[in-house]
C-alpha positions as CSV (number, residue, x, y, z in Angstrom):
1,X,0.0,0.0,0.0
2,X,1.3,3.7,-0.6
3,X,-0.1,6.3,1.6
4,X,-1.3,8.5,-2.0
5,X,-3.7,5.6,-2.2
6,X,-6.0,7.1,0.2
7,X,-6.6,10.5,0.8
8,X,-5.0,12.3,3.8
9,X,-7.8,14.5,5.2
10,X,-9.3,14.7,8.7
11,X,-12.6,12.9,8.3
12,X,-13.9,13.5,11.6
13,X,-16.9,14.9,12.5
14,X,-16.7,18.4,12.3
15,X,-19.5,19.5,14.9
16,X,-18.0,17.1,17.7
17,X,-15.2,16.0,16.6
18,X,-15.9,12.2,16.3
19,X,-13.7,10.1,14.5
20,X,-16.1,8.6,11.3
21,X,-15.5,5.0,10.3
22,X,-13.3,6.0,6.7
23,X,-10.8,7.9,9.2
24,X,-10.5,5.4,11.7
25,X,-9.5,2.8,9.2
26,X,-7.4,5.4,7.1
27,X,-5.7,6.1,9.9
28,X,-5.3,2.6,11.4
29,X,-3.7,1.4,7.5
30,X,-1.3,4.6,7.8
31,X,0.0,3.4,11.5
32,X,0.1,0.0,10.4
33,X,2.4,0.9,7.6
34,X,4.2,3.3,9.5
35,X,5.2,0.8,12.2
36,X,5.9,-2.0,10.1
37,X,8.9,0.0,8.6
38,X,12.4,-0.4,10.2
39,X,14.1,3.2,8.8
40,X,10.7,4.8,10.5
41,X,9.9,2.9,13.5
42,X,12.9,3.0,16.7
43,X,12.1,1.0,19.6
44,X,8.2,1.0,19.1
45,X,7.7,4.7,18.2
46,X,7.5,6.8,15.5
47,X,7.4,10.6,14.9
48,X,4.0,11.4,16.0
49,X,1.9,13.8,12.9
50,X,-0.5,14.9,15.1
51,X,-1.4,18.5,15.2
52,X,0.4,19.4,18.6
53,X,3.4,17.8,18.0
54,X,4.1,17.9,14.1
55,X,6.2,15.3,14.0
56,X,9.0,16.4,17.3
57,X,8.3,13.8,19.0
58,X,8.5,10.4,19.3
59,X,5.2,8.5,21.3
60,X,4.4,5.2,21.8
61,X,1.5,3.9,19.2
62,X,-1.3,4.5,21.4
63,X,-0.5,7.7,22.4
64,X,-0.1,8.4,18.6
65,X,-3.6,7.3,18.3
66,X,-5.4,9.6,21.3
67,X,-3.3,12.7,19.8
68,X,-4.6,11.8,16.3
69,X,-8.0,11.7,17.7
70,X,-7.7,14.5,19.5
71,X,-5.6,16.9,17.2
72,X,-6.1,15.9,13.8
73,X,-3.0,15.5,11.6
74,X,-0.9,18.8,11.2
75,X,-1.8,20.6,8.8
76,X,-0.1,20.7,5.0
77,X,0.9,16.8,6.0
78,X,0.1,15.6,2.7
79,X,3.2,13.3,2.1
80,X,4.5,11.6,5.0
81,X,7.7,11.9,4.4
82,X,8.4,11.0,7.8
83,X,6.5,8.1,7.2
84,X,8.0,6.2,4.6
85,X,6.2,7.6,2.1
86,X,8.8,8.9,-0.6
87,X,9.6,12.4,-1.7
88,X,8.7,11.7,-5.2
89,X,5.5,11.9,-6.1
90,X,3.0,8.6,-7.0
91,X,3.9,8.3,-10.5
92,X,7.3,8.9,-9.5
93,X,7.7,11.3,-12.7
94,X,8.3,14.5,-11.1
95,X,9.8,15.4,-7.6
96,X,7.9,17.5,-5.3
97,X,9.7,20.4,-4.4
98,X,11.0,19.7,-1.0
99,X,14.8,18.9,-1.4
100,X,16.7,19.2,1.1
101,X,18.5,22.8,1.5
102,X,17.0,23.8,-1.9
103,X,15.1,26.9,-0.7
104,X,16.0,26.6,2.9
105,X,16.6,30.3,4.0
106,X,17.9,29.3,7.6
107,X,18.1,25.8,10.1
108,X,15.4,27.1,12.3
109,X,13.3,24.3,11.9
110,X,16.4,22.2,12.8
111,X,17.3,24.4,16.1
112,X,13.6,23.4,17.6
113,X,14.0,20.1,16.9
114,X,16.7,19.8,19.0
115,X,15.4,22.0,21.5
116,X,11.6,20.2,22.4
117,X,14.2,16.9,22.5
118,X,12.7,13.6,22.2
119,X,9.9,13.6,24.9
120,X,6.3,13.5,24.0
121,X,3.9,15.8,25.7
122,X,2.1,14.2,29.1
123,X,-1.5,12.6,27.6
124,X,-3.5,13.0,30.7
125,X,-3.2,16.7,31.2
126,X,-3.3,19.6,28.8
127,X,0.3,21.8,28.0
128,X,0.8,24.9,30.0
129,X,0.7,28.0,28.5
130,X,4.7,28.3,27.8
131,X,4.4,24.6,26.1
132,X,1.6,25.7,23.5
133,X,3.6,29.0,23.2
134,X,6.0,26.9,22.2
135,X,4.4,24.3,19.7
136,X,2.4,27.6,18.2
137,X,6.0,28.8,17.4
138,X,7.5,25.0,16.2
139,X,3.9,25.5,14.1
140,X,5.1,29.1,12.3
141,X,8.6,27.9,11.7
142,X,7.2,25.0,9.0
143,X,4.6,27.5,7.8
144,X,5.6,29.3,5.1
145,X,5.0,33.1,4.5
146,X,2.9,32.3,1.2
147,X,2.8,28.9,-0.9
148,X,5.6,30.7,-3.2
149,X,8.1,32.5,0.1
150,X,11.0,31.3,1.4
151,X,10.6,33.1,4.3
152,X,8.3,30.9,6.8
153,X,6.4,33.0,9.3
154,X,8.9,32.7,12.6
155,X,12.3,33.7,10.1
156,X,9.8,36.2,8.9
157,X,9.0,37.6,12.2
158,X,12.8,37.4,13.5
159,X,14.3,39.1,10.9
160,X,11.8,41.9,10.9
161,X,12.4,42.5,15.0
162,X,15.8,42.5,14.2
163,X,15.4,45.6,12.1
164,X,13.1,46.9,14.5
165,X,15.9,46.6,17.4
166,X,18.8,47.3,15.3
167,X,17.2,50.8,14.0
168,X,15.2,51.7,17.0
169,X,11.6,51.6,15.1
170,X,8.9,52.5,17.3
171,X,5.9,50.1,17.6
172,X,4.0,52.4,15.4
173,X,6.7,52.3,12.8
174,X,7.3,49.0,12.5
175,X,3.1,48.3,12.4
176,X,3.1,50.9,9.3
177,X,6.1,49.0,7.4
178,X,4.1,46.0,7.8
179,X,0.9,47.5,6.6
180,X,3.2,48.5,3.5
181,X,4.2,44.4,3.3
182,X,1.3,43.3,3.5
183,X,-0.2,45.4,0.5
184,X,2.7,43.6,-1.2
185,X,1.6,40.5,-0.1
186,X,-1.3,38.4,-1.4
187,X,-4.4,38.5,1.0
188,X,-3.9,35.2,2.4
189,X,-0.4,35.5,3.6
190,X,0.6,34.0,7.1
191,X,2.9,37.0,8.2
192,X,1.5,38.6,11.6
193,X,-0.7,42.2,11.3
194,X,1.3,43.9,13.8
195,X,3.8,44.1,16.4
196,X,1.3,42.5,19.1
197,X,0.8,39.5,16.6
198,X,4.7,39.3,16.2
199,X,5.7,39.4,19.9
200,X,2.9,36.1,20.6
201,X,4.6,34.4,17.9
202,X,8.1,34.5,19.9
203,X,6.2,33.9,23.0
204,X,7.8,29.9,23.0
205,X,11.4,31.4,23.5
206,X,10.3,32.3,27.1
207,X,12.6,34.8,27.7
208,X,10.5,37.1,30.2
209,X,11.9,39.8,32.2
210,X,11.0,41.0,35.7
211,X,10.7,44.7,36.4
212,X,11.9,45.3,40.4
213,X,11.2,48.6,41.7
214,X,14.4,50.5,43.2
215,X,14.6,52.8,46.3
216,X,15.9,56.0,44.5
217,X,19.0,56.5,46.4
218,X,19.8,52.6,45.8
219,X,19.7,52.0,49.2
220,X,17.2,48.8,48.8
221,X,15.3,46.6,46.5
222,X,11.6,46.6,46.9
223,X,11.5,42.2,46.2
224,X,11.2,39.5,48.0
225,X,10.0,40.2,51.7
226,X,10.1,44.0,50.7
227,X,7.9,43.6,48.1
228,X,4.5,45.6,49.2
229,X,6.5,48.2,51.5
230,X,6.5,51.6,49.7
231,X,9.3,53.4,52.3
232,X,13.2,52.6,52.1
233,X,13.9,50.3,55.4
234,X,17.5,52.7,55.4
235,X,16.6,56.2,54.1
236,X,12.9,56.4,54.3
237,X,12.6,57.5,50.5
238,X,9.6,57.0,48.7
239,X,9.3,54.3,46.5
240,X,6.5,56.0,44.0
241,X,6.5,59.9,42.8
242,X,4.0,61.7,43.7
243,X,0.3,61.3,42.3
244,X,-2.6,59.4,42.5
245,X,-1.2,56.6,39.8
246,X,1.5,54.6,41.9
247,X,4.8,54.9,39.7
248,X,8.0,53.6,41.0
249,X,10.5,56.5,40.8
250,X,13.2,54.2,39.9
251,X,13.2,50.8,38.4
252,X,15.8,47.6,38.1
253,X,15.2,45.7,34.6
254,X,16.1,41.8,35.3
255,X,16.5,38.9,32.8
256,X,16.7,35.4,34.1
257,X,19.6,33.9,32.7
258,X,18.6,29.8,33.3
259,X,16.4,29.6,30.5
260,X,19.2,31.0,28.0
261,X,21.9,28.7,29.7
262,X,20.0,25.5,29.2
263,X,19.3,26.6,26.1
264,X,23.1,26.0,24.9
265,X,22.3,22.3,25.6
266,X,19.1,22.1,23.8
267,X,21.1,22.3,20.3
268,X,23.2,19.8,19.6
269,X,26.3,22.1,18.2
270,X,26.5,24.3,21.1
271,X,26.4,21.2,23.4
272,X,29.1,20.4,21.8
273,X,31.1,23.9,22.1
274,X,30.3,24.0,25.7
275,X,31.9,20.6,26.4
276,X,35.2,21.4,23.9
277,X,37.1,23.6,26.6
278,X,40.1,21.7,27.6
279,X,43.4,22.8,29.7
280,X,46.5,23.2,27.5
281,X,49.7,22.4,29.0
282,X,51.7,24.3,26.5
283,X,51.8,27.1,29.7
284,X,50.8,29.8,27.2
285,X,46.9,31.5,28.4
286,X,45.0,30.6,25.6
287,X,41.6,30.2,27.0
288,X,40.1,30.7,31.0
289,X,40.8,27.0,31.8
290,X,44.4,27.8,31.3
291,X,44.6,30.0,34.3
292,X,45.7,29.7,38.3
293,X,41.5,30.5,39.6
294,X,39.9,28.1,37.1
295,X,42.5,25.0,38.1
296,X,42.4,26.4,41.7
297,X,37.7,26.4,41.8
298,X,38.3,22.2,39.9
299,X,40.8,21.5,43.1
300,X,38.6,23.2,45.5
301,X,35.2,21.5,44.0
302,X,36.5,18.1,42.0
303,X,32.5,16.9,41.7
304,X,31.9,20.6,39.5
305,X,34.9,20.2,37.7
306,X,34.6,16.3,36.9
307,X,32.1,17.5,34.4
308,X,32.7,19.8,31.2
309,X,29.2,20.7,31.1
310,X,28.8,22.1,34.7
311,X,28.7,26.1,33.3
312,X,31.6,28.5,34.6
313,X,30.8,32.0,33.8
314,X,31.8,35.8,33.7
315,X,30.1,38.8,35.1
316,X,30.7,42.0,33.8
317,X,29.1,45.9,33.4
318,X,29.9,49.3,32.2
319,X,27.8,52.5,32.5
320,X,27.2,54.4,29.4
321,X,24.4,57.1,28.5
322,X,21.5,56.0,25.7
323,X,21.2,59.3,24.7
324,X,23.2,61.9,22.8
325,X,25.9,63.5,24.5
326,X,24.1,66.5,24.3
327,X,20.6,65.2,25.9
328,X,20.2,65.5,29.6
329,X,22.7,63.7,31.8
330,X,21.6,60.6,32.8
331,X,23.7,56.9,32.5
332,X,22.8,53.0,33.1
333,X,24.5,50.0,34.0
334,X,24.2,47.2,32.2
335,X,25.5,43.9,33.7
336,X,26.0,40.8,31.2
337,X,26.9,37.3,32.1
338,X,28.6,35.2,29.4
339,X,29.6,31.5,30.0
340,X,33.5,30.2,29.5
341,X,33.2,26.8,28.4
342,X,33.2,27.7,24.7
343,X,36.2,27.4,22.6
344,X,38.5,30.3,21.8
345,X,37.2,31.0,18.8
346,X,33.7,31.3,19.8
347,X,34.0,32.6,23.3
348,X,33.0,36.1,23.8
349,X,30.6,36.3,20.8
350,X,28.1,38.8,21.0
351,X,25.1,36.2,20.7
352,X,26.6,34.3,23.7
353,X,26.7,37.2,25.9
354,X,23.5,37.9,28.2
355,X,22.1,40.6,29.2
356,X,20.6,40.4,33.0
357,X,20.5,43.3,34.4
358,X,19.9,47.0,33.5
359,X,20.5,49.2,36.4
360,X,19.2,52.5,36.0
361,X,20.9,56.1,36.8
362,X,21.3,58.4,36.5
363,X,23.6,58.6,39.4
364,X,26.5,56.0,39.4
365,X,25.7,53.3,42.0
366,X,29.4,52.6,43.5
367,X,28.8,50.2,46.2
368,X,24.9,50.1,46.0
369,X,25.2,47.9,43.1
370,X,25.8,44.8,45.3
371,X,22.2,45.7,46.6
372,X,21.5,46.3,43.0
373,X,22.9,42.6,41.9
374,X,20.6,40.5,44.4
375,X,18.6,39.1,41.8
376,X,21.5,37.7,40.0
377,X,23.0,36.5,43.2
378,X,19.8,34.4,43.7
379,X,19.8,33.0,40.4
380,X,23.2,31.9,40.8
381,X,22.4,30.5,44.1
382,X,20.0,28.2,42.8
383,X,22.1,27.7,39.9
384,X,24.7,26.4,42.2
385,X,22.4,23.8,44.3
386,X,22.0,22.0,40.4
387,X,19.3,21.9,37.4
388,X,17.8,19.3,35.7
389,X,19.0,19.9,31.8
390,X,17.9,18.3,28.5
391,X,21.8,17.8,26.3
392,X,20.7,17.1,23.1
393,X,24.1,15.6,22.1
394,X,23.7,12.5,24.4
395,X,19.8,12.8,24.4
396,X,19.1,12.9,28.0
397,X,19.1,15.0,30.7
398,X,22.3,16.0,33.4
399,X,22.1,18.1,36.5
């Protein structure tokens, strides 16, 4: 049997959802075929087509069949080339446009691949909100733009905030270039209305950040067990201006750096640069690992050091003003935290450098700014005590 000998359509019915008779056996013939085929079937699962998980992960079969039921197959799914089903169409005289790096504008698709791993959503609850953030992005990055782009909607949508950081575009201006695209574009195209649309689109990254409201002389953070006090504990300054509307005079920007960490692990190429760092014994300081503190922290802690994945990293900041020279005074602090396990040649790249705190002026904050770093500290606290982490190179998970 070859799958183009039925039709692939969702035959269930559409005012309940009930699977009909004709999709129940179509469906039964296709996972029959499907597991019967060594190249497709590993250790008795295959990639599952439903709807939520588009072919990520790997179930069991009768998993396979509830999310079938449930979701439908994803859509566009017409040759199951995942399946066994061949790339060539039926009569095998022309191939279907789909080889492999033909029109392929960027590995995107690859990169989430790697990152959801190999483990299938839980059947007996629904996925959080970050998890169908998530599969709503994995969903944009195989939908393309239009039937003739090569631009699917998630490159789409990253490039274009690119341009909007890289240039400073307002929200408004960046809404009004896409108006213009999308009088370029045919009516039906997939590419978001606005700058709204566009940020739920990225919402899968998860990469939130917290604002923390800052006593004005940086005398104390209003978080944690300060939280709901509106007076500095130390020099009794009010934490909101004056006015009806409460509005913190001064505010601490933080971004959680765990996410981004674990995220080196979740593609299998930087799992592998983040595991590469090895001590030379040539005595010349040609990466961290060469020097007296790192060889000093692996004697002091052997269990951290035992493993190249356990993450050492660097802390650093720098005022500067955002404005013109000419504007009103007024400076911030930004404080990045890059990791050192990656090679020479890759360490210190800009796009493995994080950002994790802004502190705000427009006075400098001297020694306030280890009041000012608490959140960090915290993070790296927990950091410390060890997290569970998905390594896509070995394909489980490491603490």
């Amino acid at each position: 049997m070859h799958f183009s000998d039925f039709e692939h359509r969702d035959t269930r019915n559409a005012t309940n959802m009930i699977p009909s008779n004709e999709w129940i056996y179509q469906t039964t013939e296709f996972l029959n075929f499907a597991f019967s085929l060594p190249g497709v079937a590993e250790n008795d699962t295959i990639k599952c087509p439903c709807a939520l998980c588009r072919n990520y992960f790997r179930p069991k079969r009768q998993t396979i069949e509830i999310h079938l039921c449930k979701y439908g197959f994803r859509e566009g799914y017409e040759i199951w080339t995942e399946h066994g089903e061949n790339v060539f169409s039926h009569d095998e005289c022309s191939p279907v446009a789909n080889d492999e790096g033909l029109n392929e504008v960027d590995h995107m698709d690859h990169m989430l691949s790697d990152l959801v791993g190999e483990c299938p959503p839980a059947l007996d609850e629904e996925p959080s909100s970050s998890t169908q953030a998530f599969y709503r992005m994995v969903a944009s990055a195989d939908e393309k733009v239009h039937e003739k782009a090569d631009h699917s909607s998630l490159s789409a949508v990253a490039r274009l905030l690119a341009v909007k950081s890289m240039y400073n575009m307002s929200i408004a201006h960046y809404d009004d270039v896409l108006d213009i695209i999308h009088e370029l574009l045919p009516s039906d195209s997939k590419l978001p209305r606005n700058f709204y649309r566009s940020k739920k689109m990225l919402d899968g990254l998860h990469m939130p950040y917290v604002k923390i409201d800052v006593c004005y002389n940086n005398r104390m953070l209003f978080y944690k067990d300060n939280e709901n006090k509106e007076i500095c504990d130390f020099c009794h300054a009010n934490r909101y201006k004056e006015g009806q509307k409460k509005v913190a005079r001064k505010i601490l920007r933080y971004l959680p750096i765990t996410d981004r960490l674990q995220r080196l692990y979740g593609h299998v190429e930087t799992s592998k640069l983040m595991q590469s760092h090895n001590r030379f014994t040539s005595g010349i300081m040609k990466h961290p690992c060469d020097g007296e503190a790192w060889q000093q922290f692996d004697i002091d802690f052997p269990d951290f050091g035992n493993d190249l994945r356990n993450v050492r990293l660097a802390v650093a900041t720098d005022g500067f003003t955002p404005f013109s020279l000419t504007a009103a005074t007024y400076s911030c602090w930004p404080v990045f935290v890059t990791p050192l396990n990656l090679p020479p040649g890759v360490l210190l790249r800009p796009e493995y450098i994080f950002l994790a705190l802004v502190v705000p002026g427009p006075k400098h904050p001297g020694t306030k700014l280890n009041i000012l770093m608490q959140p960090l500290v915290d993070e790296l606290h927990q950091l410390w005590r060890g997290l569970n982490t998905w390594d896509a190179l070995v394909k489980h998970t490491f603490q």
